[in-house]
C-alpha positions as CSV (number, residue, x, y, z in Angstrom):
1,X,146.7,116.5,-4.6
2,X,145.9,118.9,-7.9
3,X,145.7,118.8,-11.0
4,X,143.3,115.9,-10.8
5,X,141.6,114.7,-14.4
6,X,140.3,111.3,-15.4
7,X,142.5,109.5,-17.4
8,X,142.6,108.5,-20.7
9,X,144.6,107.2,-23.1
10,X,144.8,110.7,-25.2
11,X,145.5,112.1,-21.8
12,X,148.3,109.6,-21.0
13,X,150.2,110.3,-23.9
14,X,149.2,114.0,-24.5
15,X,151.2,114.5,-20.7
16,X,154.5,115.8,-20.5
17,X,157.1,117.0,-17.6
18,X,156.8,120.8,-17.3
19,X,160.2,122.7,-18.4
20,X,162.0,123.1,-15.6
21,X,161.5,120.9,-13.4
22,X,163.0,117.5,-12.4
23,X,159.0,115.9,-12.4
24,X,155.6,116.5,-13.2
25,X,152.6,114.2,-11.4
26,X,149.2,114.2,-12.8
27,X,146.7,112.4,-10.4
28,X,143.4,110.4,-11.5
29,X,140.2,111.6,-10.7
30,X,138.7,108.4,-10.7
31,X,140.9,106.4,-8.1
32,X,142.4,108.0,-5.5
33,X,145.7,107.9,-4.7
34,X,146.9,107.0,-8.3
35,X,149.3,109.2,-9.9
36,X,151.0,109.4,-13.7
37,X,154.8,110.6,-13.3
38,X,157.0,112.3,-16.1
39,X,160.3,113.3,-15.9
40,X,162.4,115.4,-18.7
41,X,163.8,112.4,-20.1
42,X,160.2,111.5,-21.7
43,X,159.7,109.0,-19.3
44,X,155.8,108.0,-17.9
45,X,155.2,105.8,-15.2
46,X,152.2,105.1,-12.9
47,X,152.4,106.0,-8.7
48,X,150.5,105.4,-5.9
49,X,150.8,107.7,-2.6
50,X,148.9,107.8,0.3
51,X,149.5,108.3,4.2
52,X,150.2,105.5,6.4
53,X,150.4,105.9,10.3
54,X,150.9,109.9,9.4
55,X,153.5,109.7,6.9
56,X,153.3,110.2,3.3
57,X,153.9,106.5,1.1
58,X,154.5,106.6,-2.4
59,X,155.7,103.8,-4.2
60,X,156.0,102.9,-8.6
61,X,153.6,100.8,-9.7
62,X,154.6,100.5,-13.4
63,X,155.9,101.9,-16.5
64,X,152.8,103.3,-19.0
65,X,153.7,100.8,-21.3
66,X,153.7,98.2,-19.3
67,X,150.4,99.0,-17.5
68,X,147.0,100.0,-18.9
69,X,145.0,102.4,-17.3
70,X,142.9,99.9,-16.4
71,X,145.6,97.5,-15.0
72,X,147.1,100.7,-13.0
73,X,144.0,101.9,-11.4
74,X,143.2,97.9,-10.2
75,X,146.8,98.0,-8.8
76,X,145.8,101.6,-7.1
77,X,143.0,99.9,-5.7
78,X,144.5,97.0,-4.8
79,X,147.3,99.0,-2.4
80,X,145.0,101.5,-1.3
81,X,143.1,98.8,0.6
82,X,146.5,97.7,1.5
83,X,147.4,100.8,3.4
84,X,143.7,101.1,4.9
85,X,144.7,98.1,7.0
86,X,148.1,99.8,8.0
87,X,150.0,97.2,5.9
88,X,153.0,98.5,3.9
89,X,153.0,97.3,0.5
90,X,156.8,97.9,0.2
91,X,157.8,95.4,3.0
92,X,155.3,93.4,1.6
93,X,156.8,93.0,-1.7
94,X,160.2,92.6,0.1
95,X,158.9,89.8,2.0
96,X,157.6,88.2,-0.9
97,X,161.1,88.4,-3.1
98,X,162.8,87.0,0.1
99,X,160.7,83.8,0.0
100,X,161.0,83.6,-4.0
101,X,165.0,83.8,-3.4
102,X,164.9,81.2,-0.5
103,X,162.3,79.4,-2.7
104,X,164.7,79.2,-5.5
105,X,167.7,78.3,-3.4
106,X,165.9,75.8,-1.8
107,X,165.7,74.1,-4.9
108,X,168.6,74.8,-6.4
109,X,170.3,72.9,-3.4
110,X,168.2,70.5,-4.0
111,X,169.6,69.9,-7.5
112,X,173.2,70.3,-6.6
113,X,175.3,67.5,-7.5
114,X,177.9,65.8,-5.9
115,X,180.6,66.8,-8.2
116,X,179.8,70.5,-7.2
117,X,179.9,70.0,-3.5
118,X,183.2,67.9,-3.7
119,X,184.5,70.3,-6.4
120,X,184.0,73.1,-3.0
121,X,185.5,70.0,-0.4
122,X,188.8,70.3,-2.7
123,X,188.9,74.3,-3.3
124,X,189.1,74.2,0.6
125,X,191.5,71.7,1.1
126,X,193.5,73.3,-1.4
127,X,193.5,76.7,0.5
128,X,194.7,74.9,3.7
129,X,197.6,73.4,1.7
130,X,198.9,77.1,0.7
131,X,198.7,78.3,4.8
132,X,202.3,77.4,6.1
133,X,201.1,77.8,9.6
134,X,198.8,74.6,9.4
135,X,201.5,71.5,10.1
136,X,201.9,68.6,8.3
137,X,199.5,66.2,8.6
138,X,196.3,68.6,9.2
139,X,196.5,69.5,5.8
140,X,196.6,67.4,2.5
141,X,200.0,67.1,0.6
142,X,200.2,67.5,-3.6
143,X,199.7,63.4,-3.7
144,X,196.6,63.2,-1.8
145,X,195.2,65.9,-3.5
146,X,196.0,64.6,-6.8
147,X,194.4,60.7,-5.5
148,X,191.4,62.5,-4.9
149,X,191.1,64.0,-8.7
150,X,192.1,61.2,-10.4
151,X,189.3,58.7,-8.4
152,X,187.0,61.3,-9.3
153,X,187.7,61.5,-12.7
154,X,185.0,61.0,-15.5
155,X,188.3,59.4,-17.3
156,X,188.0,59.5,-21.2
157,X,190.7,61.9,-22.1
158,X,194.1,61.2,-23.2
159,X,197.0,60.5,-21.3
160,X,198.8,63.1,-20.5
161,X,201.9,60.2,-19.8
162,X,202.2,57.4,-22.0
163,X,199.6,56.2,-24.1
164,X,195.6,55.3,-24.4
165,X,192.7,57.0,-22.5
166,X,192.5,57.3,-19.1
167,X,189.8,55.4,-16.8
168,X,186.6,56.6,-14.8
169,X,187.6,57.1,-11.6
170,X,186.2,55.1,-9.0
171,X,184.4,57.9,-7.4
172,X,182.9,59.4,-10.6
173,X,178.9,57.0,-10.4
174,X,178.6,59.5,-7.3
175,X,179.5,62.5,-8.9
176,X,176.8,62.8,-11.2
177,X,174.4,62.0,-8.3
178,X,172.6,64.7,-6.6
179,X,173.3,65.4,-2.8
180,X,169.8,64.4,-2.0
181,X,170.1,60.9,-3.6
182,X,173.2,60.2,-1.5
183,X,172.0,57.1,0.5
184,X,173.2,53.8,2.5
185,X,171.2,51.5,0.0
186,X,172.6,53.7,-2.6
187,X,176.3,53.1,-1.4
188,X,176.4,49.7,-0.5
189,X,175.5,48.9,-4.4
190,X,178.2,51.3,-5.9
191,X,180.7,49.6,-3.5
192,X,179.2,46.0,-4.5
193,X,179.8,47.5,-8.3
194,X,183.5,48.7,-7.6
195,X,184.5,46.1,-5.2
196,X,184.1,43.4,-8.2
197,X,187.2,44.6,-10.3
198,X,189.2,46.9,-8.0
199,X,188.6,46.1,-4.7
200,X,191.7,48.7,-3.3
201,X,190.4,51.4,-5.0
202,X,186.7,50.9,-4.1
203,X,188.1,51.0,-0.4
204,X,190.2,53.9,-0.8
205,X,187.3,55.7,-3.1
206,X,184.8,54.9,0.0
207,X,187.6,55.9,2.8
208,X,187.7,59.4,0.5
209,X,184.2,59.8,0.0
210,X,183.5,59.1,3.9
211,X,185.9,62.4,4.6
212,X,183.9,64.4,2.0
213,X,180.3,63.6,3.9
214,X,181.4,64.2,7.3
215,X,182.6,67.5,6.0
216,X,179.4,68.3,4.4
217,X,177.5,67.2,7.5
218,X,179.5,70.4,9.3
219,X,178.7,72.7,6.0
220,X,175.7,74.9,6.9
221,X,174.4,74.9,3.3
222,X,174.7,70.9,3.0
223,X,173.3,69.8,6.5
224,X,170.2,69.7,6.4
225,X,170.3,68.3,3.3
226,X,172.3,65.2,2.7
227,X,171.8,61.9,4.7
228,X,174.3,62.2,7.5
229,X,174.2,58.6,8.3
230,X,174.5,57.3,4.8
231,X,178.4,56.6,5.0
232,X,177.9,54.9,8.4
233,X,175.5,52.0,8.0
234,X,177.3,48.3,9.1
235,X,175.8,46.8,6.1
236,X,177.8,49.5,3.9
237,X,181.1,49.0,6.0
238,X,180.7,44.6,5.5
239,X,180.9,45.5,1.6
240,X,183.7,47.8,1.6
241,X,187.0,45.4,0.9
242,X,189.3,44.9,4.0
243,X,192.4,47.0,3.5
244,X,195.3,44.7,3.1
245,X,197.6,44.6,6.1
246,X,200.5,46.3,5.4
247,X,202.5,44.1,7.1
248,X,202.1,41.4,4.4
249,X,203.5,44.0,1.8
250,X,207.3,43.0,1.7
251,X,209.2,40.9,1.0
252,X,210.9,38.1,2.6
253,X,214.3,36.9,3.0
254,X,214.1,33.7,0.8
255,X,211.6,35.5,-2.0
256,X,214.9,37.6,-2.9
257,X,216.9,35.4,-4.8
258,X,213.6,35.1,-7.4
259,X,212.9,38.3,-7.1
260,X,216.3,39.7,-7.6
261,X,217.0,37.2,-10.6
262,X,213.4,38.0,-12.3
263,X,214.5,41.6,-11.7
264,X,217.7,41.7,-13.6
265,X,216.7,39.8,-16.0
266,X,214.5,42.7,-17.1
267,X,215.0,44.4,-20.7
268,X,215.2,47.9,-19.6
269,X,218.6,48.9,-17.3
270,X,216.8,51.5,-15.8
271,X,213.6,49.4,-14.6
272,X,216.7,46.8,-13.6
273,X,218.6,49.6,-11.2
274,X,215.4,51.9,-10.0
275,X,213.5,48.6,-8.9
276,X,216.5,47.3,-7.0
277,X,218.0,50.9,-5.8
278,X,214.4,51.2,-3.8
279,X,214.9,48.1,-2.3
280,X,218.7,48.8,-1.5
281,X,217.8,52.0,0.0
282,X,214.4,52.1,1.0
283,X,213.8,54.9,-0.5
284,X,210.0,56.8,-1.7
285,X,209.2,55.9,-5.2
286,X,209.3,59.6,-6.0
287,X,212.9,60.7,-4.2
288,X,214.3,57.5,-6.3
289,X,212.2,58.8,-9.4
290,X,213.1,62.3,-9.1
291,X,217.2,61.5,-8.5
292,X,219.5,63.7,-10.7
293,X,223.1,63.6,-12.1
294,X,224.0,66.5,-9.5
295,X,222.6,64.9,-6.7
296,X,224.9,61.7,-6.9
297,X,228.3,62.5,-5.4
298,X,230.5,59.7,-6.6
299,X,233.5,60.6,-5.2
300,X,232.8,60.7,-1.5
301,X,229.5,58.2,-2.1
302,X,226.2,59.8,-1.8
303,X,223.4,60.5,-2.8
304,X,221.3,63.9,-2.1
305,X,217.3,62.6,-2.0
306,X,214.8,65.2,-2.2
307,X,212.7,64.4,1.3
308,X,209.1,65.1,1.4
309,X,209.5,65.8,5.3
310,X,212.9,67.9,5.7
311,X,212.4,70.8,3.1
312,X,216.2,70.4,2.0
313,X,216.1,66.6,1.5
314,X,218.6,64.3,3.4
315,X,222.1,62.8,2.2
316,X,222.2,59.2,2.1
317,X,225.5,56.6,1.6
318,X,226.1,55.9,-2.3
319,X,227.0,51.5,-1.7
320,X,229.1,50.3,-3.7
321,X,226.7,48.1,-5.5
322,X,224.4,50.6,-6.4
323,X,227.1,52.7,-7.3
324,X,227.8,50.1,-9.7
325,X,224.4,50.3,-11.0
326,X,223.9,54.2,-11.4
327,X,227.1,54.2,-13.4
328,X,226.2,52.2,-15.8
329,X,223.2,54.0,-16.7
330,X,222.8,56.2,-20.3
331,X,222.9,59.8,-19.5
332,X,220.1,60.8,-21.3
333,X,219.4,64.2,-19.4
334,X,219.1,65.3,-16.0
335,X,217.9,62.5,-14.7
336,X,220.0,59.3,-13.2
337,X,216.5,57.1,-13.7
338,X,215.5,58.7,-17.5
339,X,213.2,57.7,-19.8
340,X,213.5,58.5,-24.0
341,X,209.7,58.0,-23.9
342,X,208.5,59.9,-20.7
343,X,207.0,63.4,-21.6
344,X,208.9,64.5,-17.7
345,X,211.6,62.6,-19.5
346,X,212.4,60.2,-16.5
347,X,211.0,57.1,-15.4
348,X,207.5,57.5,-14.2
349,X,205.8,54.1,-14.4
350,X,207.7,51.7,-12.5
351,X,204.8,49.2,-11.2
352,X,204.5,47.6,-14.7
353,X,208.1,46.3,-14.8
354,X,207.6,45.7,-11.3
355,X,204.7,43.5,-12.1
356,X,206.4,41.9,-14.7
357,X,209.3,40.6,-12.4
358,X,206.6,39.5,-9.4
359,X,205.5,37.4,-12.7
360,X,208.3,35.8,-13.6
361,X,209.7,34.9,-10.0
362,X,206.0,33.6,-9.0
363,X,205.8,35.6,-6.2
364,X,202.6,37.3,-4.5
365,X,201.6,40.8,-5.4
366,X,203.8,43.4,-3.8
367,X,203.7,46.9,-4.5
368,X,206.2,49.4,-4.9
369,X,206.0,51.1,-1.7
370,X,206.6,47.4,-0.3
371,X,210.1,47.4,-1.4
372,X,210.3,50.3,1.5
373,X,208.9,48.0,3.8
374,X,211.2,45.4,2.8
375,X,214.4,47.8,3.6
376,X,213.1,48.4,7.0
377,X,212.2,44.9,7.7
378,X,214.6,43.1,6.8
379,X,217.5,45.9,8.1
380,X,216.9,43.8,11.1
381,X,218.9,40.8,10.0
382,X,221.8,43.2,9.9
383,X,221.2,44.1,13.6
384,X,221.0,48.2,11.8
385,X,220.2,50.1,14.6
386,X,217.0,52.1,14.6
387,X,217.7,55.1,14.3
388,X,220.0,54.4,11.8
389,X,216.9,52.8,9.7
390,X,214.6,56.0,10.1
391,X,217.8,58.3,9.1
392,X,218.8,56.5,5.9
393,X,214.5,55.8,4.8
394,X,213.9,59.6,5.3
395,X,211.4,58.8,8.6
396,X,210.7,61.9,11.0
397,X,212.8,61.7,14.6
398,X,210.4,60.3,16.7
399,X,212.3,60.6,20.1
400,X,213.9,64.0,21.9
401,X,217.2,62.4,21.9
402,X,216.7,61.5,18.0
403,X,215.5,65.5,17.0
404,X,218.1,67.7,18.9
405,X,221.1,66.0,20.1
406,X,222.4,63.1,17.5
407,X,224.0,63.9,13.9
408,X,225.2,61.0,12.5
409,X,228.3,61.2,10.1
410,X,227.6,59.8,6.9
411,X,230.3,57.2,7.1
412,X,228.5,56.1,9.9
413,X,225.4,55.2,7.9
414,X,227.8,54.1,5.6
415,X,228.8,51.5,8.0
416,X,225.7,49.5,8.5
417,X,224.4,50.5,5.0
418,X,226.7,49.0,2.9
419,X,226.6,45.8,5.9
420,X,223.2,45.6,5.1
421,X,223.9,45.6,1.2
422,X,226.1,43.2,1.4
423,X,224.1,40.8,2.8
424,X,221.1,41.3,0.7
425,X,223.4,40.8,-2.3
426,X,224.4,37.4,-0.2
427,X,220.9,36.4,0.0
428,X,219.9,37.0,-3.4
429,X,223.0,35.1,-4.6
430,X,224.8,37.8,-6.4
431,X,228.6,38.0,-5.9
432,X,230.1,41.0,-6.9
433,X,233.5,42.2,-5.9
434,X,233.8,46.1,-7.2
435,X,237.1,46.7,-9.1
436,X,238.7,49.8,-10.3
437,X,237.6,51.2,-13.2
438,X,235.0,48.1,-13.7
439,X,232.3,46.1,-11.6
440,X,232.3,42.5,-11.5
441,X,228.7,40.9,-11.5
442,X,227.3,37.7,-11.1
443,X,223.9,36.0,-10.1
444,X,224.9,32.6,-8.9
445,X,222.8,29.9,-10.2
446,X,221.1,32.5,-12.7
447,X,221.6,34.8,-15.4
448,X,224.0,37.9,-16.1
449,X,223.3,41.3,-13.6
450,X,225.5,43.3,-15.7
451,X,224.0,46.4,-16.5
């Protein structure tokens, strides 16, 4: 090394690059190895070089105006002795700002909330809904993944149907908990919490949740972090509520003369005719919900129901009293079920009406998917044959003989559909005798069913 003087600060900012060239080094005469670097830009920064194991090392130490001479010729010092012992201060440094980045992931895992890690659980689920290679039934569908939002919802915000503010979620107390809080004792309490004033949620919330630890428990990056075992304690499983058996979710033979009286004796016609077309047709709520003016052929009598497991929907019989009841809805718009107040502008809410009738005929709680039940179990009374059930409710073939060799002519289904109508109608107490150009309707022992 040259050009060796003993710095100072007049000598510091006195030195400049030479013209020419692409840098200029003046070296310290009072600590070896330490160099002052300028470059034609004006910049100045302090280097160290030395040899190490028979190559030449040179590495920045600082900017001038960062570092005093005094603070540059300690940091000389410091790597020099470095360097003695055949340690490389570069891979030093690296090593060090690889533990500070583990160091602050670390414990920025540590602070990650629930709501970020299940906010991840859904952006993957979500991915497997848009493969179509993945089959049904190993990958969500649009109402799962919208059961999963709305129980993790901090609630709060206007509806974006009807009016009011919509509720917490169920799941939302664990979504502002941090992964690392997650715990049996801490879950048994939410569940005691929950269980209190909605005991089918808090089951379904803690079924949800369950799905979303296992998956963590498989995440590299969550693993070793969260309690694995914290969902699967007994003393959490005794407080989550029993799921009601679905076979109790129908109803039966004698509760359809109250039920079909309290029905029709509703204020709205469309309430009156979508509550009793799901029981008449086991259909979903949505299919029914989502029916359209197009999809009703009245002439040969059917109905075209959008199927959530054939892509192009099936064809189903149009009975005569249903038929009866579709016509004499207001055709508001597109839809055969609409609704003057409905943003979608068709019905969209039919539990409270449904709620409403259970009321007034004193029966026990039965939801709306229970009216599907109801068709299936009580087709049986009718002798319907089974296959003629699953074709008419929308269910997938089961059987080889069922998926590839039997097509069933819709009079056919309108056969036994309009047998089972019939005698529905007969156990509710209704007589009506279809007449052209007008329906005849009457509940016997009860009030008017005209629509």
């Amino acid at each position: 090394m040259k050009d060796k003087e003993n710095f100072t600060a007049g000598r510091v900012a006195a030195f400049k690059c030479e013209l020419g060239k692409s840098q200029s080094i003046l070296w310290d005469g009072k600590v070896a190895g330490l160099g002052l670097r300028a470059t034609p830009s004006g910049a100045k920064s302090y280097i160290f070089q030395t040899k190490l194991h028979g190559s030449t090392l040179r590495t920045t130490i600082g900017d001038i105006h960062t570092y005093s001479i005094e603070g540059a010729q300690k940091e000389a010092r410091r790597l020099k002795v470095l360097t003695d012992q055949g340690i490389d201060p570069r891979a030093l440094d690296r090593q060090k700002k690889e533990a500070e980045v583990t160091r602050k992931a670390e414990l920025r895992i540590k602070e990650l909330l629930v709501y970020e890690a299940w906010t991840e659980y859904l952006d993957y689920q979500k991915d497997k809904m848009k493969r179509p290679h993945i089959e049904r039934g190993k990958k969500w569908g649009d109402r799962h993944l919208k059961d999963h939002e709305s129980l993790a919802q901090a609630g709060g915000q206007f509806k974006k149907r009807g009016h009011g503010l919509t509720k917490q979620g169920v799941l939302f107390p664990l979504m502002t908990k941090k992964l690392i809080e997650i715990s049996s004792e801490l879950l048994i309490e939410w569940q005691k919490v929950e269980a209190q004033t909605r005991a089918n949620n808090a089951r379904q919330g803690f079924e949800m949740f369950r799905a979303f630890w296992r998956w963590c428990s498989i995440r590299p990056e969550y693993a070793n972090l969260i309690d694995v075992n914290a969902v699967e304690s007994k003393e959490l499983r005794d407080e989550v509520p029993s799921r009601k058996s679905k076979r109790f979710d129908v109803l039966d033979r004698a509760q359809l003369k109250p039920w079909f009286s309290a029905v029709t004796s509703l204020n709205s016609s469309v309430a009156k005719a979508y509550l009793q077309a799901l029981i008449l047709t086991g259909a979903r709520r949505e299919e029914m919900a989502n029916l359209q003016w197009a999809d009703v052929d009245f002439q040969w009598g059917a109905i075209w129901l959008k199927d959530k497991v054939v892509e192009e929907g099936r064809k189903i019989p149009l009975t005569p009293y249903l038929k009866s009841l579709i016509e004499n809805l207001p055709r508001r718009n597109q839809w055969v079920f609409s609704s003057p107040t409905s943003k979608e502008g068709r019905y969209t809410d039919p539990s409270v009406a449904h709620h409403r009738a259970l009321s007034l005929a004193e029966l026990p709680p039965v939801t709306i998917h229970g009216l599907r039940r109801t068709f299936a179990s009580l087709a049986e009374w009718v002798e319907m044959p089974v296959g003629i059930v699953a074709e008419i409710m929308g269910h997938k073939p089961s059987a080889t003989a069922e998926k590839h060799y039997k097509s069933r002519p819709l009079e056919l289904l309108g056969i036994w559909h309009t047998k089972y109508e019939a005698w529905i109608l007969e156990q509710a107490g209704i007589e009506f005798k279809p007449q052209e150009g007008a329906q005849l309707l009457k509940v016997v022992g009860g009030t008017s069913a005209q629509t």
